[in-house]
PARO-464743 format. One record per atom (N, C-alpha, C): x, y, z. Coordinates in steps of 0.02 Angstrom, whole numbers, padded with zeros to 5 digits, always signed. Example, Ala and Ser with C-alpha at 12.3 -4.5 7.8 and 13.67 -1.06 7.14 Angstrom:
REM residues 2
+00660-00284+00390/+00615-00225+00390/+00660-00165+00390/+00642-00112+00354/+00684-00053+00357/+00645+00002+00394/
***
This chain:
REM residues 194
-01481+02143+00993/-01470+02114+01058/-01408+02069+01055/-01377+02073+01114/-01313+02022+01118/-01303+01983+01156/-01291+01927+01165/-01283+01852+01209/-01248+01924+01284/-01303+01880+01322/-01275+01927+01387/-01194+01881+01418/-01178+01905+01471/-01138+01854+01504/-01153+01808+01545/-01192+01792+01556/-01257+01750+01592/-01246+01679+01524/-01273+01697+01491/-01295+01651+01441/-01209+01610+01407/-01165+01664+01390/-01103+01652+01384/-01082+01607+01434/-01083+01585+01489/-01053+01562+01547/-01099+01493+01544/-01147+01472+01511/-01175+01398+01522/-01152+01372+01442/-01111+01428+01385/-01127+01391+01320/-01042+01323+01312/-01054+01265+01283/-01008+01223+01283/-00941+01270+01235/-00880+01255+01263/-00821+01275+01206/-00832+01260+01154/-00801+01315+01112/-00786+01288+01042/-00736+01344+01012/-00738+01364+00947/-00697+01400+00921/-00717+01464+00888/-00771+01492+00918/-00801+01553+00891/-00773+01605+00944/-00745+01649+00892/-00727+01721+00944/-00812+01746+00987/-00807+01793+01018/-00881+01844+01034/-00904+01844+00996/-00873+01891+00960/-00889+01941+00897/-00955+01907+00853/-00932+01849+00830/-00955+01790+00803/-01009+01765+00832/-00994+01712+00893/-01061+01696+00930/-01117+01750+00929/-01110+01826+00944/-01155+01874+00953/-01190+01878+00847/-01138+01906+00824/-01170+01867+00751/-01223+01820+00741/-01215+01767+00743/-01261+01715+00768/-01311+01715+00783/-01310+01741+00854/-01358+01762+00885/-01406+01793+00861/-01375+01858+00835/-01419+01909+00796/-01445+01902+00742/-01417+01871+00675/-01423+01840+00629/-01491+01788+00633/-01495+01742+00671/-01546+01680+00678/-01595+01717+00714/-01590+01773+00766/-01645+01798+00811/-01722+01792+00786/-01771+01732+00795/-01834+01772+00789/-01842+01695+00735/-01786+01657+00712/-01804+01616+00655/-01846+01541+00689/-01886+01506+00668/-01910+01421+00673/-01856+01385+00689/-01835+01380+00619/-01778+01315+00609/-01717+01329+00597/-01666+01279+00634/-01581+01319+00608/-01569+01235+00579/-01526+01230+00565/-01501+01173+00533/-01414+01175+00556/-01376+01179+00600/-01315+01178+00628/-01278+01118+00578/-01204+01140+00538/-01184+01104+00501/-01117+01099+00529/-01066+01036+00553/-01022+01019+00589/-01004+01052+00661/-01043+01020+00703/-01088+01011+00779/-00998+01028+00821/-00952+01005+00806/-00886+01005+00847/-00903+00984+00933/-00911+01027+00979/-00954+01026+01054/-00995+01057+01043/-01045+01090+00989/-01089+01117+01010/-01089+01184+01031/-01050+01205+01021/-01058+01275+01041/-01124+01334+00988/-01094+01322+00919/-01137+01361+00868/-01219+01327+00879/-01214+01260+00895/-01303+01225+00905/-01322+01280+00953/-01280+01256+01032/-01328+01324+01088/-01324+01384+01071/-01294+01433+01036/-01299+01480+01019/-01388+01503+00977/-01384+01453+00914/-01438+01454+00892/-01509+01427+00927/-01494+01381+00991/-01574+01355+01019/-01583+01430+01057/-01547+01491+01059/-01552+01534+01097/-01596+01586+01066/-01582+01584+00992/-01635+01620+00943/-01661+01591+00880/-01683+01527+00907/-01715+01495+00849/-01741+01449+00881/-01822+01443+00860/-01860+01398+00909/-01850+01314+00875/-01789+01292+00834/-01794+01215+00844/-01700+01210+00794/-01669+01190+00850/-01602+01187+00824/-01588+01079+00812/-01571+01079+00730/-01547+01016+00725/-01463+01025+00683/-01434+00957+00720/-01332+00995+00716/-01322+00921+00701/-01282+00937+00651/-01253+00869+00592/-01200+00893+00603/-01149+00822+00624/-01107+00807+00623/-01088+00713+00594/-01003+00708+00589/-00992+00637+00584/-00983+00617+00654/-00946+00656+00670/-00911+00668+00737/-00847+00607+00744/-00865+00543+00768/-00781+00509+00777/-00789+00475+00685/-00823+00477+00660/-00817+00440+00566/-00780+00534+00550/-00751+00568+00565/-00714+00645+00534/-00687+00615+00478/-00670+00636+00426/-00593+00627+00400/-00575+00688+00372/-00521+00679+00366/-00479+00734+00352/-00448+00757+00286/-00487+00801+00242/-00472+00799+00181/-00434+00834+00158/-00397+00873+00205/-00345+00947+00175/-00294+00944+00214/-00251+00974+00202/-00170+00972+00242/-00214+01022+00306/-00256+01086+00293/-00271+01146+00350/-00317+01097+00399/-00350+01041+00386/-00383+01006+00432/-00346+00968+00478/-00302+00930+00440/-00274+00869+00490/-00210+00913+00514/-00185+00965+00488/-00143+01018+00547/-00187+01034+00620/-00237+01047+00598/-00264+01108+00635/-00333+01055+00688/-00356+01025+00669/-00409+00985+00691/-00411+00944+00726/-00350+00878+00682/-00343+00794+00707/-00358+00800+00788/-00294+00838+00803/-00276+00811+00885/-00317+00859+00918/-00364+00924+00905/-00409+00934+00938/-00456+00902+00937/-00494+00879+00876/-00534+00823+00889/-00555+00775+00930/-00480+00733+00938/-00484+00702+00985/-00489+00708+01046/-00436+00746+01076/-00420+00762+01148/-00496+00829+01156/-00549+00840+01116/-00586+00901+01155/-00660+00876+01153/-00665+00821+01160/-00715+00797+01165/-00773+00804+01127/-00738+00779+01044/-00785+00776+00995/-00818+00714+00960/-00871+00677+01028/-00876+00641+01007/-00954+00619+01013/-01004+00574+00970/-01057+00592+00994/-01097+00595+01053/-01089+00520+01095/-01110+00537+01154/-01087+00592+01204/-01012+00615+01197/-00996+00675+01248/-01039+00733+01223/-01033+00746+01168/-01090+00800+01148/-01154+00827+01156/-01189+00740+01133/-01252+00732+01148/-01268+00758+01218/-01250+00724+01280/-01251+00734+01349/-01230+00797+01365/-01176+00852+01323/-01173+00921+01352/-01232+00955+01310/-01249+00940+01260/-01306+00980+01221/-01374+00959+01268/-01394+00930+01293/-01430+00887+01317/-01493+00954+01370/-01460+00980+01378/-01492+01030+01455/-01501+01097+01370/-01501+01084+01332/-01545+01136+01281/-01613+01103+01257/-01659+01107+01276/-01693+01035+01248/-01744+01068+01186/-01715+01117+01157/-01749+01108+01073/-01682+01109+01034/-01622+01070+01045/-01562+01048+01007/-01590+00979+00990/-01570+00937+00922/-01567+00871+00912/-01497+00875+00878/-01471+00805+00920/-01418+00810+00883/-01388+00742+00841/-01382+00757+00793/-01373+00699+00734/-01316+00676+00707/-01297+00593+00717/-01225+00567+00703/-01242+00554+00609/-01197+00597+00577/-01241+00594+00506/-01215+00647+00471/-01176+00629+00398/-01146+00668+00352/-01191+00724+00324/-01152+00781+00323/-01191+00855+00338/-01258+00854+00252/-01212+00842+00189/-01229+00836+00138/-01290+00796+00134/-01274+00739+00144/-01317+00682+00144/-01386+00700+00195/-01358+00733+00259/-01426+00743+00281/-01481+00792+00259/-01465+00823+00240/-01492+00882+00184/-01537+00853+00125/-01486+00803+00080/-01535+00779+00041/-01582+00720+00088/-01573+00697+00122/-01617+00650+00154/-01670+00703+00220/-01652+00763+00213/-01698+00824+00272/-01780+00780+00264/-01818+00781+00294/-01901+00790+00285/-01924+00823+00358/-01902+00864+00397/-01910+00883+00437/-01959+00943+00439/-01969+00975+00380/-01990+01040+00368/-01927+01100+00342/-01963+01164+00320/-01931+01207+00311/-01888+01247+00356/-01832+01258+00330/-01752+01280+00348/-01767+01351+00356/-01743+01369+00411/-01735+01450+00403/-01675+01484+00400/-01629+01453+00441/-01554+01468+00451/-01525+01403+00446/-01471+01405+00407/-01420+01365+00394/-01358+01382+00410/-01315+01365+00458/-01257+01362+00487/-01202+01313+00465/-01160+01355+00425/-01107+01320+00377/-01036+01316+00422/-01013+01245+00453/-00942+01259+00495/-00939+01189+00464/-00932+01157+00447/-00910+01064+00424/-00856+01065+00386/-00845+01044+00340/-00778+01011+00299/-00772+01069+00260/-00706+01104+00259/-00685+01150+00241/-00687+01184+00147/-00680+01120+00136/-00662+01110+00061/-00690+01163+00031/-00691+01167-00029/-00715+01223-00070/-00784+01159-00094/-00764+01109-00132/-00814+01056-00150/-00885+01028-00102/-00831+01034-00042/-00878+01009+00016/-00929+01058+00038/-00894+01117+00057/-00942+01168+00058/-01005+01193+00028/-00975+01177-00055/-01040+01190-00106/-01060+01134-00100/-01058+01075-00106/-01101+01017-00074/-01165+01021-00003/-01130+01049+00029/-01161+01041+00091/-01264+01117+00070/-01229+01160+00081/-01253+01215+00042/-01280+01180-00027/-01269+01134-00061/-01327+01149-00136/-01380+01085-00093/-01358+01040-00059/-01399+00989-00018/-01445+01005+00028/-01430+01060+00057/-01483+01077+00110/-01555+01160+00070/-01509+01182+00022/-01535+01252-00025/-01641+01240-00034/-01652+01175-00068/-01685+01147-00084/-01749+01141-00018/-01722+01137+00028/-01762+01146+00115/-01764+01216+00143/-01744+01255+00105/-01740+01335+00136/-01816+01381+00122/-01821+01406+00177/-01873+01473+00153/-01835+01533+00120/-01866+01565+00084/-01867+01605+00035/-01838+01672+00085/-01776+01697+00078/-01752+01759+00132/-01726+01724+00199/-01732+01640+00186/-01688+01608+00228/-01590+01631+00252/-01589+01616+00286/-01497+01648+00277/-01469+01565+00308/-01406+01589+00246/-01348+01544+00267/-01289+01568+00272/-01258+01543+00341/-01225+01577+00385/-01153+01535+00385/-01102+01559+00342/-01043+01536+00340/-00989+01542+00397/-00978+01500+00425/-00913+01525+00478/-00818+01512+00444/-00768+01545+00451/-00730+01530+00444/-00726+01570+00352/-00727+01614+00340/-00748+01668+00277/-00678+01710+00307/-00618+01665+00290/-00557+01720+00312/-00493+01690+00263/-00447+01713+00248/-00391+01687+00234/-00346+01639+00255/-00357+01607+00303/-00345+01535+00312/-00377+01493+00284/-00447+01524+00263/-00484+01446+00254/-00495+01472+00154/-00457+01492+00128/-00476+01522+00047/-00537+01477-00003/-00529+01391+00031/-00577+01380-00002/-00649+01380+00021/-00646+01380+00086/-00732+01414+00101/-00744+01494+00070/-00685+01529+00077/-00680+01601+00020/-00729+01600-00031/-00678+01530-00097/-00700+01521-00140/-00763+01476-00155/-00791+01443-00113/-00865+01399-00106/-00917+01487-00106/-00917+01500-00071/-00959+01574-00044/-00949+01598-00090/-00912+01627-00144/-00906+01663-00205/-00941+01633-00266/-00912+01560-00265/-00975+01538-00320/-01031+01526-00304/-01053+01511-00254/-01111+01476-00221/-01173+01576-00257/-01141+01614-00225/-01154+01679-00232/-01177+01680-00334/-01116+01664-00356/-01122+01691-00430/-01187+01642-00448/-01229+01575-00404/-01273+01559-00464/-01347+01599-00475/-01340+01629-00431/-01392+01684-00440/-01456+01644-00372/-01423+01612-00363/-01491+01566-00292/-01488+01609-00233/-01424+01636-00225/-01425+01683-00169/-01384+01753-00149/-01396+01777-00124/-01378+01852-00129/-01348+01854-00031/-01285+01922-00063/-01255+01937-00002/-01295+01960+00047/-01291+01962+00107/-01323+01985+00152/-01291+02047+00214/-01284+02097+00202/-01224+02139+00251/-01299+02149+00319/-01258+02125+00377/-01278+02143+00430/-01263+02213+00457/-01238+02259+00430/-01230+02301+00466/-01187+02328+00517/-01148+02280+00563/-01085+02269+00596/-01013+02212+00565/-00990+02235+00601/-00909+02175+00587/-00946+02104+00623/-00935+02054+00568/-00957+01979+00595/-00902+01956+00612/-00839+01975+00595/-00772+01956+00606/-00776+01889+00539/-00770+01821+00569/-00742+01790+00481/-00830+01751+00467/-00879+01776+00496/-00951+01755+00476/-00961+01789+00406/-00993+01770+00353/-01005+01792+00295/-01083+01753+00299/-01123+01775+00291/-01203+01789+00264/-01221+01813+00193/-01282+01748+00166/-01310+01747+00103/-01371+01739+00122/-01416+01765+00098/-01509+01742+00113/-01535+01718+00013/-01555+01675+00040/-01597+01625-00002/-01639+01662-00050/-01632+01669-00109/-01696+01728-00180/-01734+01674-00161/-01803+01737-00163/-01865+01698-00168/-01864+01631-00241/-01911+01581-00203/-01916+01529-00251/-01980+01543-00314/
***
């Protein structure tokens, strides 16, 4: 199934092609819990309250910083000027009402989770190669078993989310996941049983 145009037409901007959002979509369809990792407006959260019955989205939101030359090129001044901030967010996420949305470092909330078990994990936050495997080994630990984690930005601009997803892969905790269609730059891993 694919995000109709109905549903497309109420979701907040952000930076996901179709292709992608419908990914998403399909990917989380049918799951409990998503865990949304760098919230931006929200777009990837409503995507997932659409097929996942309880969406929570970590962000810093105005505490960002900027740890790579491809961030503070590409980010700073959208950041600002696109309304990434928590209360503007909060208030457009607001009319989804199984979204929570949390001012709170992606890593850190992971190890501090007690919410219950993770089913989908949505990887878009700090680019880094470090950060990435940070974020991902912090939240791993809260996952169900055939859980998926759902990388965005798995393209040659971003080489070190490339290289986070490649090792993250080699420790043997999780295995590729091919959907079957073009995700465009989405890359999918599901969680080995524990």
């Amino acid at each position: 199934m694919r995000l109709s145009s109905e549903i497309k037409e109420i979701l907040p901007a952000g930076l996901l092609m179709d292709g992608e959002k419908d990914a998403i979509y399909r990917l989380s369809y049918g799951m409990r819990q998503a865990i949304d990792l760098g919230t931006f407006r929200g777009l990837s959260a409503a995507i997932l309250s659409f097929s996942c019955k309880s969406v929570h989205t970590f962000d810093v939101f105005e505490g960002i910083n900027y740890m790579n030359e491809y961030d503070t090129n590409q980010y700073k001044d959208l950041h600002k000027k696109e309304g990434h901030n928590y209360a503007d967010v909060k208030a457009a996420l607001s009319k989804f009402t199984n979204i929570t949305v949390c001012k709170k470092e992606t890593a850190v909330a992971g190890v501090e989770w007690s919410g219950g078990v993770v089913d989908v994990l949505f990887v878009d936050a700090d680019h880094s190669e470090i950060e990435t495997i940070r974020n991902v080994m912090s939240w791993l630990p809260k996952m169900s078993a055939g859980g998926r984690i759902i990388f965005h930005d798995n393209n040659d601009i971003h080489p070190e989310v490339q290289s986070a997803i490649k090792k993250l892969s080699e420790t043997g905790l999780l295995r590729f996941f091919d959907p079957g269609y073009d995700p465009g730059s989405i890359a999918v891993c599901e969680v080995i049983g524990k």
